[in-house]
N, C-alpha and C positions, 0 to 999 in steps of 0.2 A: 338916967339909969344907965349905970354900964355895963355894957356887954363882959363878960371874961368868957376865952376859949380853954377849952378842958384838956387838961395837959397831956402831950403827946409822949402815948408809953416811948420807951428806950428798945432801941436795935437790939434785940437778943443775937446773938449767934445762930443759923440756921443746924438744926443736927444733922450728923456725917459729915460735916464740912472738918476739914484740919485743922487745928489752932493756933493760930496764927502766935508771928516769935518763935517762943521756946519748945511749942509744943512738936511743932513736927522733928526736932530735933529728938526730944522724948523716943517717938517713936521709931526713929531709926536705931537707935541703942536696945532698944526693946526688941527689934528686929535680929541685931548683929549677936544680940544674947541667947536669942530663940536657935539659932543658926548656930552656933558656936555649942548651943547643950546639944542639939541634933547631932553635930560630927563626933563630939565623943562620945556619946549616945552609940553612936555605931559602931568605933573605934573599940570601945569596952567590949562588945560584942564578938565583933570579930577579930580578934586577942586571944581567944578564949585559948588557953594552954591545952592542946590538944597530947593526947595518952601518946608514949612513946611505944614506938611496938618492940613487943620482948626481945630480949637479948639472948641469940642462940649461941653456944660457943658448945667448940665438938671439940675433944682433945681425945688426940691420936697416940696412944701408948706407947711409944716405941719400942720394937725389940730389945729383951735386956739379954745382955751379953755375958758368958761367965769365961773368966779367965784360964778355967782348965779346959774349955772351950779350944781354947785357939793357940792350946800347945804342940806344937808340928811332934810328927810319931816316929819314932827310933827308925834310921834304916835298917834294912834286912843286913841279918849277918849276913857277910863274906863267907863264901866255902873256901876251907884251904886247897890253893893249887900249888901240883908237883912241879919242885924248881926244875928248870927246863931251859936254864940260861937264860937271855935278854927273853924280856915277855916283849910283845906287841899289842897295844889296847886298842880296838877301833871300835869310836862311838861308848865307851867306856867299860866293854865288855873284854874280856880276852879270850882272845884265838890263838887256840895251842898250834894252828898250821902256820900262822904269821911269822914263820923264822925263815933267816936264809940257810943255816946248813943245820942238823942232827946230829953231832958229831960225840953229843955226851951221854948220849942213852944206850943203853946197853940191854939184849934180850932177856927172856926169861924163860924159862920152861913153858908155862902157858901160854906164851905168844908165840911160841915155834910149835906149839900144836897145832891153835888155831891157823897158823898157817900153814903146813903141813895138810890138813883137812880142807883149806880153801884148792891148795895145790891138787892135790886128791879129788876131788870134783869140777876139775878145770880138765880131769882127761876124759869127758864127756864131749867137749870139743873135739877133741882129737880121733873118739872113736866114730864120733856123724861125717868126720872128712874122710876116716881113713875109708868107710863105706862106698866111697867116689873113685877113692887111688890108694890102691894096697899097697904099695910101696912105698906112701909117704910117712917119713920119720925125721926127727930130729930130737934139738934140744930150744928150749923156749926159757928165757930168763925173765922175773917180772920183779920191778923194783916197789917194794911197797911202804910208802912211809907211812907211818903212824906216831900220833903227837904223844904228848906228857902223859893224858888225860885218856889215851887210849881209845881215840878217835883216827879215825881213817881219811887223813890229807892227801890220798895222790897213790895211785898204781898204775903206773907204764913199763911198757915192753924194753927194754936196754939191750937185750938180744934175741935174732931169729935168726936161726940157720936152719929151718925148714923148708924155708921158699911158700910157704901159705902164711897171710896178711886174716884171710881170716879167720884159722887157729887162733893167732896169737891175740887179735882185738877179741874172740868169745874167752879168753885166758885172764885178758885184763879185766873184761866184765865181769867174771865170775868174782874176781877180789875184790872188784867195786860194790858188789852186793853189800858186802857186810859196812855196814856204820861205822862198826867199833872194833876193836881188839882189847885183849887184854892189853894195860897199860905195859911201859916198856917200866926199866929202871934206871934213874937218873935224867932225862929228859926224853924228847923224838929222837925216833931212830928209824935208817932208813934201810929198811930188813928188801937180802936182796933172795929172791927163790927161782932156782933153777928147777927145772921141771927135764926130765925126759920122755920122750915121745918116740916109744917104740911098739912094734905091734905083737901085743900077746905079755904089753907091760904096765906095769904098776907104777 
């Protein structure tokens, strides 16, 4: 009688174990794919086109300009001045005293009044000295020039034969009072007044 032995099942693979060959190659591919969805997986995310923030824009009108704006304004008329020979302008004005001599003007009836009446109240001078010294007299000459315009340039004393300094400076003060005169005729003129100084006189 023969014996037979009952056939010995086959080696299975144990589970969990990795498969040998091609298979763990499998699994790395499987792995580098998982891996590779993951990063752009995150990439897509964080991509995300984020809102631009508004665009402010400020616009600054400038001042607008008008042409009749910025048309320069007529100078002032000129007054007409009396010819008076060479003028002299200083700083663009003129000065009727800026001359060296008066040689072309000539008086007038109202300019020999007004000075006549400055002469005439120059013998208040003479009457507060003579109060000091009764016997002081003489004659007092004051040169007074006046310009075109009949403005008052200069009054000094050109004679004293009284022997008193300060008659004759209150004589020129008193002409120096006045600003103005009546103008002359034809340019300055240098108007000369003698005055006499006697007591119980005019």
């Amino acid at each position: 009688m023969s014996s037979s032995k009952p056939p010995t099942p086959s080696m299975a693979p144990a589970a969990g174990l990795p498969p040998s060959g091609n298979g763990k190659y499998i699994v790395v591919v499987v792995v580098l794919v998982a891996a590779v969805g993951a990063l752009l997986a995150w990439r897509s995310c964080g991509n995300q086109p984020s809102t631009p923030p508004p665009i402010i824009s400020r616009y600054d009108a400038a001042p607008t300009s008008h042409d009749e704006d910025n048309v320069p304004l007529p100078p002032p008329p000129e007054e007409p001045i009396p010819d008076s020979g060479p003028q002299t302008r200083i700083n663009g004005t003129y000065d009727p005293c800026a001359v060296k001599s008066c040689s072309g003007g000539k008086t007038t009836d109202e300019l020999e009044n007004a000075l006549a009446y400055r002469a005439k109240q120059a013998h208040r001078c003479y009457d507060q000295a003579l109060a000091q010294d009764s016997d002081l007299k003489g004659h007092v000459s004051v040169t007074v020039r006046v310009g075109a315009n009949g403005a008052l340039c200069a009054a000094n004393i050109t004679s004293n034969d009284m022997g008193s300094d300060v008659v004759a400076n209150c004589v020129a003060n008193v002409f120096r009072t006045s600003r103005s005169f009546p103008p002359p005729k034809g340019g300055c003129i240098d108007a000369k007044v003698p005055i006499n100084f006697v007591p119980g006189g005019k």
